[in-house]
N, C-alpha and C positions, 0 to 999 in steps of 0.2 A: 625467187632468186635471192643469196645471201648477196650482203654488200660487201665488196673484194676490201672496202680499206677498216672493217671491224674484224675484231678480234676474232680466230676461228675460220675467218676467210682464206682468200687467195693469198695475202701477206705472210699470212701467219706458218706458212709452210718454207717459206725462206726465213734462214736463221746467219745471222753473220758468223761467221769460222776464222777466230783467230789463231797465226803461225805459232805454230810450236817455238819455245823460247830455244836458244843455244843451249846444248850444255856445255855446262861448266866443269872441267876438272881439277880436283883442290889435291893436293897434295900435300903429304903433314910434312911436316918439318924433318923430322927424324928419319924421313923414308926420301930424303931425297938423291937424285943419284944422277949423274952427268952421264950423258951419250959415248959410249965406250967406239963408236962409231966415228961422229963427226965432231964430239967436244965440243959443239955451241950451242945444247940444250938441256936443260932439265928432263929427264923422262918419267913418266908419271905410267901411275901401275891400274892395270885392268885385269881383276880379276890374280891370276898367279902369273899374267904377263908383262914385262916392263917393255912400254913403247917410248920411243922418239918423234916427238911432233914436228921437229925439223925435218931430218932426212928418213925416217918411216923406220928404221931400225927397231929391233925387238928380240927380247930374249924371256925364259919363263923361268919358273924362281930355280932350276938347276942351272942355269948358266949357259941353256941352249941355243 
């Protein structure tokens, strides 16, 4: 019988899982652009789409 608290045992099949960190979204300087919506946020851009983190507003780089 192995010993459950050596390496290789019964321990060694549980691994701790640490939470995914938040992301972060940075926004440059030059590309910043105020909520055409609610004007009390900065909207920061995903991909060709510009979101609103305040009130969920969003438009894509034609102005849709």
């Amino acid at each position: 019988m192995s010993d459950p608290t050596s390496p290789g045992g019964a321990d060694a099949s549980r691994k701790t899982v640490r939470p995914i960190a938040p992301i972060k979204v940075t926004v440059p300087s030059a590309d910043k652009l105020v909520c055409e919506r609610c004007g009390n946020a900065e909207m920061y851009r995903m991909h060709a789409v510009w979101r609103c983190p305040n009130c969920g507003f969003k438009t894509d780089c034609c102005g849709w």
